[in-house]
Structures are given as structure tokens and as C-alpha cells.
N, C-alpha and C positions, 0 to 999 in steps of 0.2 A: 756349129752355131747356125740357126734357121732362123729368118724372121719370116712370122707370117704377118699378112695383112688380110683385113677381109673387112666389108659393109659398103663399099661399092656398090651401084645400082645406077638406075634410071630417075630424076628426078626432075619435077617442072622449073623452069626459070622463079627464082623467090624461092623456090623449099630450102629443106637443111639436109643435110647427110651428117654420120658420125661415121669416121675410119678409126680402126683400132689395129696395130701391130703390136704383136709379143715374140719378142727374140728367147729362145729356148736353146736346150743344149749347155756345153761345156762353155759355162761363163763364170768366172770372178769378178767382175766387173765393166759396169757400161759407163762408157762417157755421153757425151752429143748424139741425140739422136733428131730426125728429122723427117720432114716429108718432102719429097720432088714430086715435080708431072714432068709427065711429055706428051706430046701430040705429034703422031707420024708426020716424018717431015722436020721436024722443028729438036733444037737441043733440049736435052733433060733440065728444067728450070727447079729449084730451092723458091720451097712455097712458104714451108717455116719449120725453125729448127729450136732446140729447146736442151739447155745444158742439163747436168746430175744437179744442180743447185738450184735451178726454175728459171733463170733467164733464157726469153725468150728472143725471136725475130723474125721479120715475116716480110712477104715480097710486098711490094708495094699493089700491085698490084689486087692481094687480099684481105691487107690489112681493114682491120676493124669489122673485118666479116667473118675471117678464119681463127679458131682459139685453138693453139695446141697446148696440150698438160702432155703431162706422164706421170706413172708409178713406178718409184725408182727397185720397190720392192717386189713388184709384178715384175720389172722389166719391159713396159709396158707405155707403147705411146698413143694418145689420141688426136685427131684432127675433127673438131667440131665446122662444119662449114654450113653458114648462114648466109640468105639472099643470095642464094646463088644462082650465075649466069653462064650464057649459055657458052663463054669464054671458058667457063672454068673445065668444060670435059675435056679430060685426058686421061690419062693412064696414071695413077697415083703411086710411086714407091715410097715405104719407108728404109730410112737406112741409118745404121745406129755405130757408133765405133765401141769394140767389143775388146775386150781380153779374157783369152778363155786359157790361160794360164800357160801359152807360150809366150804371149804380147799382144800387142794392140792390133786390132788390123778393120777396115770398114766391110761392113757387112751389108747387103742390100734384099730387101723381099723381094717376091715375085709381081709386084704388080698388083693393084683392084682397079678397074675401070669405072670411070666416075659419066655420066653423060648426062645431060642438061639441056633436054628437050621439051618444046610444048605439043 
């Protein structure tokens, strides 16, 4: 099982970005899937995560700025991030819990870089 993520970039303080991950490979099924950051230096933070069913949740810290969806059929998560600041660069993982038909087990991308520069 692989997730990729990619749409990371450079962005001014106020723009938007979309991230999108797609987990691939030997899957039966996904549960929870989610996005974290981290910033060198500092713990990997849960920015928002998003059940098989659509509930969502999201740090406080992005709330009402950040929207995740998913395609439970893609397999398939997105992170819509609006006004964004220059708090918000960091390194973006998505990470989904997977069962790819020995059991359950969490899976993590490799990273997109978010930076939030004027």
C-alpha cells in the first residue's frame, strides 16, 4: 500500500492550495484518513482527519479555513486550504488506516511541502 500526496507549492499569505492523496496498491478497504504537518523542530500535528462515513475534524488552529473531503471510491483524500498563513508552512502528510487484506494497519505519505510566503 502507497500513499501519495502531491499539490504542495509556494503560496502568498491569503491564497489557497488544494492537497490531494491517493492510497494505491493491495487494499480492501480504508478507514480514517487524515492530514498532519510538521515543521523542523516541532511534533507532527493532526490538522484534519475525515472518517469512511464523512465526519469530519480539524485543529483548531485551521478550522473554518481548512475543508477535507474524500472519495471513498478513489480512495482518495483532499485538503482544501483557504487564507492562508504564513503559520501554516510545514511539511504536509497524509495518512490513512488501511487493510489490504492481512488487517488493519496506518499508513503514511511521503510528505508535500506547503510554504506561505510574501
Amino acid at each position: 500500500v502507497q500513499l501519495q500526496a502531491s499539490g504542495g507549492g509556494l503560496v502568498q499569505p491569503g491564497g489557497s492550495l488544494r492537497l490531494s492523496c491517493v492510497a494505491s496498491g493491495s487494499i480492501t478497504a480504508v478507514s480514517a484518513m487524515a492530514w498532519h504537518r510538521q515543521v523542523p523542530g516541532n511534533l507532527r500535528e493532526l490538522v484534519a482527519g475525515i472518517t469512511n462515513g464523512g465526519s469530519t475534524n480539524y485543529a483548531d488552529s485551521v478550522r473554518g479555513r481548512f475543508t477535507v473531503s474524500r472519495d471513498n471510491a478513489k480512495n482518495t483524500i483532499w485538503l482544501q486550504m483557504n487564507s492562508l498563513k504564513l503559520e501554516d508552512t510545514a511539511v504536509y502528510f497524509c495518512n490513512a488506516e488501511v487493510n489490504d487484506g492481512q488487517g488493519w494497519d496506518d499508513y503514511w505519505g511521503r510528505g508535500t511541502l506547503v510554504t506561505v510566503s510574501s
